[in-house]
Backbone bond lengths (Angstrom), bond angles and torsions (degrees), N, CA, C in turn:
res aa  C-N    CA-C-N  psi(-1)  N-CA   C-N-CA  omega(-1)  CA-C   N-CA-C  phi
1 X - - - 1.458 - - 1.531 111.73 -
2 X 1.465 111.17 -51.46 1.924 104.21 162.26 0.913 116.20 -34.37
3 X 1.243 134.18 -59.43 1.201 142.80 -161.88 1.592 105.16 -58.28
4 X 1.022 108.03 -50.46 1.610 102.69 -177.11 1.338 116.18 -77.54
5 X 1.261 131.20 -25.53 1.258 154.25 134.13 1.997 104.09 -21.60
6 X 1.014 107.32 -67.01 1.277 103.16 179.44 1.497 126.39 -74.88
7 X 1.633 91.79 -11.78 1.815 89.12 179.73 1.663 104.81 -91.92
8 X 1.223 103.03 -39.97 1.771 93.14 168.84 1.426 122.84 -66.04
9 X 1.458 114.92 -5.97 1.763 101.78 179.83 2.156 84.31 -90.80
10 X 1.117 103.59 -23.10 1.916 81.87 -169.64 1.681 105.03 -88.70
11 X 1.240 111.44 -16.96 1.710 110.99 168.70 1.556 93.27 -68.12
12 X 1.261 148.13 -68.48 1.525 151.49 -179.60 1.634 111.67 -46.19
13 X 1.310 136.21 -36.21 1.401 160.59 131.79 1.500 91.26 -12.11
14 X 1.433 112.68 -83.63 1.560 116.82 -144.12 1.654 102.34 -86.97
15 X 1.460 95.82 -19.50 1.758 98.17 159.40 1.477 130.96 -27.99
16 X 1.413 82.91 -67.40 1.245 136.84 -149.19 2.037 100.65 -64.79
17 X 1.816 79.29 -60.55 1.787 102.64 171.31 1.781 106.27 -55.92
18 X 0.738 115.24 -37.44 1.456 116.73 174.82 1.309 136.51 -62.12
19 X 1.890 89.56 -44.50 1.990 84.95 176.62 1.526 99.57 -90.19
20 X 1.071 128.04 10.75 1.414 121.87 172.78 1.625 108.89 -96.32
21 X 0.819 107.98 -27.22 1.775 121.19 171.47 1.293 83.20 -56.52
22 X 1.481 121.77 -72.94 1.883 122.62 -134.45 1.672 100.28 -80.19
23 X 1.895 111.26 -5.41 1.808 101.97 -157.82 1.653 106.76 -103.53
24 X 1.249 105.49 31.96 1.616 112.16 167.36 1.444 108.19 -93.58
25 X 1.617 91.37 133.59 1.655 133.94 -163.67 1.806 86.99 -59.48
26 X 1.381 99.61 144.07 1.743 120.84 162.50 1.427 87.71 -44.42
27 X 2.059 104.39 135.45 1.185 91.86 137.64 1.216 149.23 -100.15
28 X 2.075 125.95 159.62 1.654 101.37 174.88 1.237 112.79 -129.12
29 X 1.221 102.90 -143.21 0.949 123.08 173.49 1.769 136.46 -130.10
30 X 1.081 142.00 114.27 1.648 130.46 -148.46 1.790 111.35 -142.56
31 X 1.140 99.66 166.28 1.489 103.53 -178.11 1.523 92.80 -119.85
32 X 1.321 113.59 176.35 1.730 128.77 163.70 1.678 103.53 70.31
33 X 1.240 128.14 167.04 1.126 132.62 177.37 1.121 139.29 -34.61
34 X 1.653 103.34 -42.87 1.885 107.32 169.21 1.595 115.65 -149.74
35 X 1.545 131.68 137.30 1.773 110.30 -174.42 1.281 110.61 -51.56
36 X 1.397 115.66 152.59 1.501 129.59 -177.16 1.641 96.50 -130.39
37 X 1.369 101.78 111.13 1.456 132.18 -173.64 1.349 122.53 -87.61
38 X 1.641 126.29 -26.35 1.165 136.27 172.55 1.466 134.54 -53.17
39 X 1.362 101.27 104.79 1.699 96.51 157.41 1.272 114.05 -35.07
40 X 1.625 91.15 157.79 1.865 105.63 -176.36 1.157 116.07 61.95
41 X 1.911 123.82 -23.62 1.470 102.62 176.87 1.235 131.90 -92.21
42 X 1.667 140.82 -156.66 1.254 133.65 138.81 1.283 119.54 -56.44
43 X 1.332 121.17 123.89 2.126 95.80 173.89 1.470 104.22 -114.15
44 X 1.251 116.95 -179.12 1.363 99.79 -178.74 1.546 105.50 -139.85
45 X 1.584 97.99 61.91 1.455 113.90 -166.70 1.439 94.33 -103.23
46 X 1.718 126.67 109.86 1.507 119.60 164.38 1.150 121.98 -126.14
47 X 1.888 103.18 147.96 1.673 112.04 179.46 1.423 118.27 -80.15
48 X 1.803 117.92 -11.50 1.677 109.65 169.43 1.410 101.50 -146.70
49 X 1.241 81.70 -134.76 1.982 87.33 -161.34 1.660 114.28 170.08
50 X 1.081 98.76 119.05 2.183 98.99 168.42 1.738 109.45 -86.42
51 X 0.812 106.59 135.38 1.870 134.45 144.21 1.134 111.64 -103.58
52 X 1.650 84.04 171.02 1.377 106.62 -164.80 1.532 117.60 -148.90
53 X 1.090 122.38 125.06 1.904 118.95 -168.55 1.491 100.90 -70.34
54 X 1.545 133.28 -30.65 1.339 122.54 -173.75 1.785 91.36 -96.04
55 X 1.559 122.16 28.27 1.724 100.37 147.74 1.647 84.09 -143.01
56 X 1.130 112.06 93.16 2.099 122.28 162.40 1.245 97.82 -47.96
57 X 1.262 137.66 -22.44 1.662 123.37 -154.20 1.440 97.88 -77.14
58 X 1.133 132.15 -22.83 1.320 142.25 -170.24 1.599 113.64 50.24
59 X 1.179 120.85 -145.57 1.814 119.03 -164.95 1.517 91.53 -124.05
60 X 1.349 113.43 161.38 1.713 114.61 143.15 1.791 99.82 -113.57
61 X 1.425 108.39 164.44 0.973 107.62 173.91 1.506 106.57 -137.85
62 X 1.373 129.04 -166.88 1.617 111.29 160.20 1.265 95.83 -123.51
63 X 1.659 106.67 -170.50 1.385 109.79 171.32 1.939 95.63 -145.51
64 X 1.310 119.43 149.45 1.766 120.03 171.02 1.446 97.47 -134.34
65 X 1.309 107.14 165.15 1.485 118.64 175.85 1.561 98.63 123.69
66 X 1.324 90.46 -166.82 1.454 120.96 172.89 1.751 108.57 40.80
67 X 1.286 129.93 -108.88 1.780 121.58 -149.62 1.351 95.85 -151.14
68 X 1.540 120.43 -14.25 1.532 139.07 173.72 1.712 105.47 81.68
69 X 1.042 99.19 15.31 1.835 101.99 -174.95 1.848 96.79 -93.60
70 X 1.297 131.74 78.14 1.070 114.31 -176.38 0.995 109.17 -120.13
71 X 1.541 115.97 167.11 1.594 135.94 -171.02 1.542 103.08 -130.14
72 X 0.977 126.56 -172.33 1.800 140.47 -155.94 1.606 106.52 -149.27
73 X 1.330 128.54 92.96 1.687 120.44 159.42 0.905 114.64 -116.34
74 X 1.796 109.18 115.10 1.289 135.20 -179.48 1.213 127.14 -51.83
75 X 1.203 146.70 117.16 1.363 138.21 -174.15 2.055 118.21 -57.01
76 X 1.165 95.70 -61.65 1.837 125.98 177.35 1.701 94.38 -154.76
77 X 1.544 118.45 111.56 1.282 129.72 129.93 1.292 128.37 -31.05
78 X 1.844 122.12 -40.24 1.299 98.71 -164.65 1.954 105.78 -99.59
79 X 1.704 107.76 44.59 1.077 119.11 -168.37 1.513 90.21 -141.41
80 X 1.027 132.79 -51.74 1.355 137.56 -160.00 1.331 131.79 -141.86
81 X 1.531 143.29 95.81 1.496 126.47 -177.05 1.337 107.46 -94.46
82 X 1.587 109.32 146.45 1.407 121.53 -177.57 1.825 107.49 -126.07
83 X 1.140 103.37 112.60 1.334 106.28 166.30 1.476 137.65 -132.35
84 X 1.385 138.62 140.48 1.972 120.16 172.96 1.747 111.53 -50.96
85 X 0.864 81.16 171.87 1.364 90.47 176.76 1.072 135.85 -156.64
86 X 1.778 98.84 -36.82 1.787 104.81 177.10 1.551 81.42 -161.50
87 X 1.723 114.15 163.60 1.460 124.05 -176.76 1.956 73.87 -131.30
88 X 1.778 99.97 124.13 1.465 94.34 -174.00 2.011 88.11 -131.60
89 X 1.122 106.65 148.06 1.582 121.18 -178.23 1.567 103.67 17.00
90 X 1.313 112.87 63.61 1.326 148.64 128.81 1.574 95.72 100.09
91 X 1.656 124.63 26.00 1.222 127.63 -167.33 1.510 114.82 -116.38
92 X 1.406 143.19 117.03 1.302 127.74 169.78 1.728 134.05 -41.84
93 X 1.089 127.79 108.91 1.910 102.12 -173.68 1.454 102.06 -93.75
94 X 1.263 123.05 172.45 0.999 134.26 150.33 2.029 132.20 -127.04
95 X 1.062 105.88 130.00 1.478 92.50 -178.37 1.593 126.47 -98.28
96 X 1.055 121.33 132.34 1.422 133.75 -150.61 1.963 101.82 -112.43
97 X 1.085 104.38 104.46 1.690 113.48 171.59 1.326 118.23 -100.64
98 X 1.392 107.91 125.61 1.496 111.88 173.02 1.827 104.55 -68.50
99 X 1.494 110.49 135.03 1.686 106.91 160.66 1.078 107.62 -121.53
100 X 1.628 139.42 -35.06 1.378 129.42 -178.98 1.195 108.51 -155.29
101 X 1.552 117.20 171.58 1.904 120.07 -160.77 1.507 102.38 -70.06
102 X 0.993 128.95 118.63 1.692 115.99 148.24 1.724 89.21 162.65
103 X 1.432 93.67 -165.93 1.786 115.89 -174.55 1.458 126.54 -83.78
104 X 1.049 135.56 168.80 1.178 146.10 158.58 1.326 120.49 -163.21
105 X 2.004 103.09 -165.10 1.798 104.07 174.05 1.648 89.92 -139.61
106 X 0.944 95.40 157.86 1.762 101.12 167.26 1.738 99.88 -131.25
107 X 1.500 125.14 142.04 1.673 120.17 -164.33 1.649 72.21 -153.21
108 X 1.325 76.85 129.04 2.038 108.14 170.01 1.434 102.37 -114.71
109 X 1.048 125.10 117.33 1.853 138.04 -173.33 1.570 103.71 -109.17
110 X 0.878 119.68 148.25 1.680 122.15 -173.73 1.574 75.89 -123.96
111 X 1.692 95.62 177.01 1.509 121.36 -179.63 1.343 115.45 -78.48
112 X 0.896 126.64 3.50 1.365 147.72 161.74 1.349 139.90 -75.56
113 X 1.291 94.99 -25.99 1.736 120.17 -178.81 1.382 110.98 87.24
114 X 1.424 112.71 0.81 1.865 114.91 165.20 1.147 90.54 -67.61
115 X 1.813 83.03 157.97 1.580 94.66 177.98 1.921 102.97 -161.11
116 X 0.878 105.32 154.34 2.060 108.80 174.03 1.689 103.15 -136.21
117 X 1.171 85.85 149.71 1.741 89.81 -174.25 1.701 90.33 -133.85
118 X 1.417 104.12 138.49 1.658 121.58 -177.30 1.748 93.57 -109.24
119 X 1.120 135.04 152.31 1.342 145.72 179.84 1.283 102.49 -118.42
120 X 1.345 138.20 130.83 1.599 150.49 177.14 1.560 106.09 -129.42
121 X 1.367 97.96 133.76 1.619 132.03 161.47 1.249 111.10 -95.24
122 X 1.238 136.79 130.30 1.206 138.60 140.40 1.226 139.34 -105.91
123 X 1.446 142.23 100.76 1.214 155.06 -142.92 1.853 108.08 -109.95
124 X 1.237 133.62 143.98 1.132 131.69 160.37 1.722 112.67 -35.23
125 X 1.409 106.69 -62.91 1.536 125.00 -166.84 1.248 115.27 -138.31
126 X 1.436 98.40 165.62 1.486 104.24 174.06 1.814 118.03 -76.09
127 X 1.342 130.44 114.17 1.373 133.72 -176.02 1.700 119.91 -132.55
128 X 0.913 107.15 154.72 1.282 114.66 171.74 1.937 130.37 -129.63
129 X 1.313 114.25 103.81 1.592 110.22 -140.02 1.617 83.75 -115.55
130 X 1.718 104.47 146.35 1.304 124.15 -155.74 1.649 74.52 -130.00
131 X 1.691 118.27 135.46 1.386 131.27 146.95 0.928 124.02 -92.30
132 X 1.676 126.53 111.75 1.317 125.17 179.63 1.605 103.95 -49.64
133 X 1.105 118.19 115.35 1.974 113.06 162.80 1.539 115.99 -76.03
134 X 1.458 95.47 -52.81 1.556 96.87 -173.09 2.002 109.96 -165.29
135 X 1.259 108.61 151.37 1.501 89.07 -174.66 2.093 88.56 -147.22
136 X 1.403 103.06 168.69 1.320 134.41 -164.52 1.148 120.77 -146.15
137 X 1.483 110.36 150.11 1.266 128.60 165.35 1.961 121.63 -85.63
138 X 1.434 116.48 119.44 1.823 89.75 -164.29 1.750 87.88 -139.50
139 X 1.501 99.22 111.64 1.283 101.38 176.55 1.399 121.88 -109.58
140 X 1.330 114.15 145.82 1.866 124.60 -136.94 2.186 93.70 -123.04
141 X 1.344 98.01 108.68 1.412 96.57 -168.57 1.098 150.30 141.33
142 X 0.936 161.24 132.08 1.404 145.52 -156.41 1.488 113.07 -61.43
143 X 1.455 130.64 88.11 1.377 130.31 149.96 1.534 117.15 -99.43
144 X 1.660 95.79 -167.05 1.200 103.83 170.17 1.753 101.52 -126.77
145 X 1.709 104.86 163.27 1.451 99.33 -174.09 1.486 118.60 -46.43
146 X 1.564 108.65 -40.56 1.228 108.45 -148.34 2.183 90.65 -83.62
147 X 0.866 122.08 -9.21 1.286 122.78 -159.54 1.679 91.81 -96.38
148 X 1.713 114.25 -55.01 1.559 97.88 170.52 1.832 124.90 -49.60
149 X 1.572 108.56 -39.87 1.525 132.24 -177.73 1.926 83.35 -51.41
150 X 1.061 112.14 -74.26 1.564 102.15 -168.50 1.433 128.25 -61.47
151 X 1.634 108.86 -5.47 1.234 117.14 171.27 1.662 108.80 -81.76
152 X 1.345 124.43 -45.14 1.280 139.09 170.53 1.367 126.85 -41.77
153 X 1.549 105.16 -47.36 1.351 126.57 -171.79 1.687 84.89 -88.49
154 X 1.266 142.89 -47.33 1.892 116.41 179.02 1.164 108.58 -42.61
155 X 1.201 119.74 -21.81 1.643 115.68 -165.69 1.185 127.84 -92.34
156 X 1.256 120.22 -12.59 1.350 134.28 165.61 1.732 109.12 -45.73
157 X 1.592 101.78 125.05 1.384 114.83 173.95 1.388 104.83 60.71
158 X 1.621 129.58 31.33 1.374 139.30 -179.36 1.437 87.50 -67.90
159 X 1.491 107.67 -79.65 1.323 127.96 -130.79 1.484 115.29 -85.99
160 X 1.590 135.82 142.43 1.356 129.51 -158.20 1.222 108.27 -57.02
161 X 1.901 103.42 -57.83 1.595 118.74 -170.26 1.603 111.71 -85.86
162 X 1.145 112.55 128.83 1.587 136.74 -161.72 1.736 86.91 -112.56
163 X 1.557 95.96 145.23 1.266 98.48 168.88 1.672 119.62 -69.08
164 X 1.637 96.26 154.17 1.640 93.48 -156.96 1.185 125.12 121.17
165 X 1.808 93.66 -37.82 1.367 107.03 169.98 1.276 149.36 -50.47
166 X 1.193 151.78 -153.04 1.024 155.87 143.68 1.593 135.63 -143.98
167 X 1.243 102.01 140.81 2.364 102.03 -178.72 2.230 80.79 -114.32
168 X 1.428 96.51 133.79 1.354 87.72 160.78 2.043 90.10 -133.91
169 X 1.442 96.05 130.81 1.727 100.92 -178.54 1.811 97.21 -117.70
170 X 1.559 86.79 118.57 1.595 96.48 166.17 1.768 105.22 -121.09
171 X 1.866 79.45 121.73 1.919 97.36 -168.84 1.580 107.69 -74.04
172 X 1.160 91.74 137.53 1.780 105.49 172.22 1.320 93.62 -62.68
173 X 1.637 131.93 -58.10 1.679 112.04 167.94 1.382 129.12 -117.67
174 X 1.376 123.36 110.46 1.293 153.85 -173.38 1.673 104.32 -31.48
175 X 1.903 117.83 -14.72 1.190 99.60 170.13 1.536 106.41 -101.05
176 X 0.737 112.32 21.88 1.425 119.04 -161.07 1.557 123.07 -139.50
177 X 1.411 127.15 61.79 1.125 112.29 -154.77 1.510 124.58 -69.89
178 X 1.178 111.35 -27.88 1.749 146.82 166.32 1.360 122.56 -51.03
179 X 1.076 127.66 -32.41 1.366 148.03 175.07 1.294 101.26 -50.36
180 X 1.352 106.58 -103.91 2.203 112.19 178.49 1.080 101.01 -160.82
181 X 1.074 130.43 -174.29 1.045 158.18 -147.03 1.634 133.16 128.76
182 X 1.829 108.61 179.62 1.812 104.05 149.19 1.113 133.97 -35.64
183 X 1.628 126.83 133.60 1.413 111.32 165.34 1.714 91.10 -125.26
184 X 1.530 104.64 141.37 1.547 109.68 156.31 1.386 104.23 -132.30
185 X 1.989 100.39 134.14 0.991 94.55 -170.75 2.076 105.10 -125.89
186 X 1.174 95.37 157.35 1.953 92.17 -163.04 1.343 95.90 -111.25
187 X 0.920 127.01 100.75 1.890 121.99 169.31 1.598 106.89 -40.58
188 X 0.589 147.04 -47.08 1.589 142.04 -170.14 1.509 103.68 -160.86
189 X 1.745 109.99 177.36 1.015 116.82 -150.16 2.140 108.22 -89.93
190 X 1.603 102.42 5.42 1.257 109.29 -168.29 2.095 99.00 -95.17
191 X 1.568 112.22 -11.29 1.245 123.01 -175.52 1.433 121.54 -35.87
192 X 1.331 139.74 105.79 1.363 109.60 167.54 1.782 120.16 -103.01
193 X 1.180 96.55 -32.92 1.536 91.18 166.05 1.917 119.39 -94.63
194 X 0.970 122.84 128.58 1.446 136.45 -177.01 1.708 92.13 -56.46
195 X 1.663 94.25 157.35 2.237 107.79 139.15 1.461 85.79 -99.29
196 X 1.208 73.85 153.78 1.723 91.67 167.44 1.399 107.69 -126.74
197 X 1.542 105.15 146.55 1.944 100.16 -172.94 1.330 74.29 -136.48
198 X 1.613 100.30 -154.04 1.553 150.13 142.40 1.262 132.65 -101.07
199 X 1.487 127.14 134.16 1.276 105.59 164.13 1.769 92.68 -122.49
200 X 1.385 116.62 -160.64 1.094 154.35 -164.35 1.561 138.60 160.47
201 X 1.486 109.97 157.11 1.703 122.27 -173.83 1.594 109.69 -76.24
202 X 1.429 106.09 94.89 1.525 101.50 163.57 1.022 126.47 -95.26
203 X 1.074 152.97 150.42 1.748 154.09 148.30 1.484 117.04 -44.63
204 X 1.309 137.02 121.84 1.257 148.70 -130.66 1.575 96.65 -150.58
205 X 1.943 118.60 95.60 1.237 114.78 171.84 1.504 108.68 -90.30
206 X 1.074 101.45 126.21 1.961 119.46 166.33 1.622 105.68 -117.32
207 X 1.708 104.23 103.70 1.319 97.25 162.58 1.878 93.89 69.42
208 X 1.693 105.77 -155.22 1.495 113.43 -166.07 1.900 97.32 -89.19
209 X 0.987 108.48 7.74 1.686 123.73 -165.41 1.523 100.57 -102.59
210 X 1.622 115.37 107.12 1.587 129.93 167.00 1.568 97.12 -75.48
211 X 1.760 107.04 121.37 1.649 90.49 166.23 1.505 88.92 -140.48
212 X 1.882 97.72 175.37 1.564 95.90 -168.99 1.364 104.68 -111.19
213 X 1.754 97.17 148.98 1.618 110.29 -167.19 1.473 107.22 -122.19
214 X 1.712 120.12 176.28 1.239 114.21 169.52 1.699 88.78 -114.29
215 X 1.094 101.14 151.74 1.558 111.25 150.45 1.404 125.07 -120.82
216 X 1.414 114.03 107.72 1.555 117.14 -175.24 1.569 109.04 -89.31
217 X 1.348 114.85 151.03 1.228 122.95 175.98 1.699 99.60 -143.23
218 X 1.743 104.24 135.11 1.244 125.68 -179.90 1.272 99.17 -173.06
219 X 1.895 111.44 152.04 1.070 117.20 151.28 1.733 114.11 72.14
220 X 1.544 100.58 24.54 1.578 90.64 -158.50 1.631 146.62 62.60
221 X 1.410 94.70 6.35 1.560 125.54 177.12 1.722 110.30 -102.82
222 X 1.101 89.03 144.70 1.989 111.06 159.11 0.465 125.73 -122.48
223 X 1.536 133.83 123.73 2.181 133.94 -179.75 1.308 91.01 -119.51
224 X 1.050 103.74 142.44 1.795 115.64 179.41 1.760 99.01 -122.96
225 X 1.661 138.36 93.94 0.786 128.69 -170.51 1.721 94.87 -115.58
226 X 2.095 86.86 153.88 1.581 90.47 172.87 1.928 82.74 -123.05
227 X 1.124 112.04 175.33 1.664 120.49 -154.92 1.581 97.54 -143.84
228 X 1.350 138.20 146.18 1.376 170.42 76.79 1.532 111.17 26.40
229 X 1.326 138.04 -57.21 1.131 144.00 -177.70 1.352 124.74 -26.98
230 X 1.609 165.27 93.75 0.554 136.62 160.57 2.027 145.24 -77.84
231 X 1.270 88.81 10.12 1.177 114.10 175.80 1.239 132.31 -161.53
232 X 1.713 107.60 88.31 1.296 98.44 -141.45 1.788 106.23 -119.57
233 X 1.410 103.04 42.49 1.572 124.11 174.18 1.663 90.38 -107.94
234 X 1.013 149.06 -13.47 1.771 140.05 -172.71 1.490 93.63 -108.78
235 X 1.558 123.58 72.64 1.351 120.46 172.02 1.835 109.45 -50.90
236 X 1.533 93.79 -47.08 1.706 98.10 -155.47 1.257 102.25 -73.26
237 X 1.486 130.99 -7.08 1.423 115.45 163.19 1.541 130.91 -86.03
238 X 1.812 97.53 -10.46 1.563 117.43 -171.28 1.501 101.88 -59.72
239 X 1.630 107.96 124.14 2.032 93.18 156.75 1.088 104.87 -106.22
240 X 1.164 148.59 17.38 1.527 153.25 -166.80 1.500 121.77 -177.63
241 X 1.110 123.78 141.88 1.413 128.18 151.00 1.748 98.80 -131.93
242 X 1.431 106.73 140.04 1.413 107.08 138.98 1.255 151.09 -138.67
243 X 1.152 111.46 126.86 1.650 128.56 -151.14 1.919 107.65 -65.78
244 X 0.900 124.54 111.05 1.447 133.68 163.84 1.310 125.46 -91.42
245 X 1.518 106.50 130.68 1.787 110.76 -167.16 1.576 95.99 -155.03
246 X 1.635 93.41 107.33 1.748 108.38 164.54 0.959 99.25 -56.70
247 X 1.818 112.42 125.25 1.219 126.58 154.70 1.688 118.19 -96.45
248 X 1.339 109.70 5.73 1.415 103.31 -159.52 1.848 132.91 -54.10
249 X 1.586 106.34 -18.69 0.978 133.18 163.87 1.768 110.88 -62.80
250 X 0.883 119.88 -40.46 1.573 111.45 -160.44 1.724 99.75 -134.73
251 X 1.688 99.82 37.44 1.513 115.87 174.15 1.688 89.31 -86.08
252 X 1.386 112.43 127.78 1.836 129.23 -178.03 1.780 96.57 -56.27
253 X 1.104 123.32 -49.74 1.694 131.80 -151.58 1.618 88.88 -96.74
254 X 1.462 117.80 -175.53 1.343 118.38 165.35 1.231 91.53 -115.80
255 X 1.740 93.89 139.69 1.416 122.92 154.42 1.675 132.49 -79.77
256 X 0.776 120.09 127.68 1.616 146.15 -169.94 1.923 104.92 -48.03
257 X 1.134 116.14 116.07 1.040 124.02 -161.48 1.728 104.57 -51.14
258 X 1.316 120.29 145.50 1.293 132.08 179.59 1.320 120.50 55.91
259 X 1.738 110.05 25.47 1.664 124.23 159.00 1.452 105.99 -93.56
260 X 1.477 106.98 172.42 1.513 111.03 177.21 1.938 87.80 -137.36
261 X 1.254 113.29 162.40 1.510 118.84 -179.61 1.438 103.28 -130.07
262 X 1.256 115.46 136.37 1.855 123.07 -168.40 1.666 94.69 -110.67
263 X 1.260 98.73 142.45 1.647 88.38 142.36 1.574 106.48 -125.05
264 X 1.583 104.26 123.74 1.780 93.91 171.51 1.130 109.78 -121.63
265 X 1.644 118.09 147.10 0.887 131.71 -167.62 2.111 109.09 -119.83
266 X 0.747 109.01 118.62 1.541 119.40 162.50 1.500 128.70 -69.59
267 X 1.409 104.70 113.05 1.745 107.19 -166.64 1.352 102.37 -121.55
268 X 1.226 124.17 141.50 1.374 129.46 166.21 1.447 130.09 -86.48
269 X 1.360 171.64 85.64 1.198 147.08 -79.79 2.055 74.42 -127.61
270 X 1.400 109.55 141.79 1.525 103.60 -177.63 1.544 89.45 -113.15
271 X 1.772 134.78 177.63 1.199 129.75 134.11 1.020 133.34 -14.54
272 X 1.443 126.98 148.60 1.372 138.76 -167.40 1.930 99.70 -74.39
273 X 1.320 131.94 -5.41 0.965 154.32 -147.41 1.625 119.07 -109.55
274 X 1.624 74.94 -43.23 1.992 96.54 -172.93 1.095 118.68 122.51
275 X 1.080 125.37 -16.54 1.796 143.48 -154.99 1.350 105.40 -72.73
């Protein structure tokens, strides 16, 4: 009877050894002090990530899950180095160096054969690139069809940037994208070399109403735009902005007394990346 006694506690034993083998957590990948797993909250569990050659310091990130036996396979080195570095409040980190522009994967494998793979961009700089979608003529005022129609039609082949285009603004400060900075701008989508300007946050009077504008400069040009946005720190939720710029001054035809003439343009806000 021991005997059988002892074979069912080591069948229950190796049970036992088993679902504990199989009950290690997905692994990931996370930012900030420790993964945050909760429904309903923010977590700060991510599958990629941008760099940048003007910050070498690159990121650390951590990783949890799996059996904690992990290893590092590099996607391309001459894009990305991945190394440990520190095991901090009971978490592995790893530090991630930008070396040159383009893509990769970085895959952390535990002894287990789990594994998570992080995806990296690497970009020269930090930017933020607007796709022209589509833009218009919108005149505000008492006309007539045929008088707006002839305002519309001056405008044909006015304007530098054609849809397709591109605004890419890299901020002098990274908390601040609005402020000033670089502007490069791509007339259409066949562009390979940029203008390069400046823009910056001007103050924009309409009427008794102070509102805020950009003013871009390129190419020997000035756009004085006021914008739609009302919240325009949540890029990654933006599907649109559109940029408005009285042209009424440098409308080709004459405009009809006590109209104003827009040009707006529709931008799509892309990745910090370009994408």
């Amino acid at each position: 009877m021991k005997h059988i006694y002892s074979i069912l506690i080591l069948i229950s034993l190796l049970f036992v050894g088993t679902a504990c083998e199989d009950d290690y957590r997905d692994m990931v990948f996370f930012t900030g002090e420790a993964p945050i797993y909760q429904i309903g909250t923010c977590d700060n569990l991510i599958g990629s990530v941008n760099l940048y050659q003007d910050k070498p310091e690159g990121i650390i990130v951590g990783v949890d899950g799996g059996d904690g036996n992990y290893v590092i396979i590099n996607g391309n080195d001459a894009v990305v180095t991945a190394a440990f570095v520190k095991n901090e409040n009971g978490y592995q980190r790893i530090l991630v160096i930008p070396k040159g522009i383009g893509e990769t994967s970085i895959t952390v494998r535990d002894g287990s054969g789990s594994s998570a793979m992080l995806r990296v961009k690497v970009d020269e700089c930090v930017k933020f690139v607007w796709s022209k979608e589509k833009d218009g003529i919108v005149v505000i005022g008492e006309a007539t069809e045929e008088q707006k129609k002839n305002i519309v039609d001056a405008f044909t082949n006015f304007f530098t940037v054609k849809e397709g285009g591109r605004y890419e603004m890299i901020p002098d400060n990274e908390s601040d994208l609005w402020e000033k900075g670089i502007l490069r701008v791509r007339p259409d989508d066949s562009t390979i070399a940029p203008f390069v300007g400046q823009y910056e946050r001007v103050p924009v009077l309409e009427g008794e109403v102070e509102r805020s504008g950009l003013l871009f400069k390129y190419n020997n040009e000035e756009h004085l735009y006021t914008f739609n946005a009302p919240n325009l720190t949540r890029l990654s939720v933006m599907e649109y902005i559109d940029f408005w710029e009285d042209v009424t001054e440098v409308c080709p035809v004459e405009v009809p007394t006590g109209c104003k003439v827009y040009h707006v343009e529709r931008l799509k806000p892309r990745n910090q990346s370009g994408e």
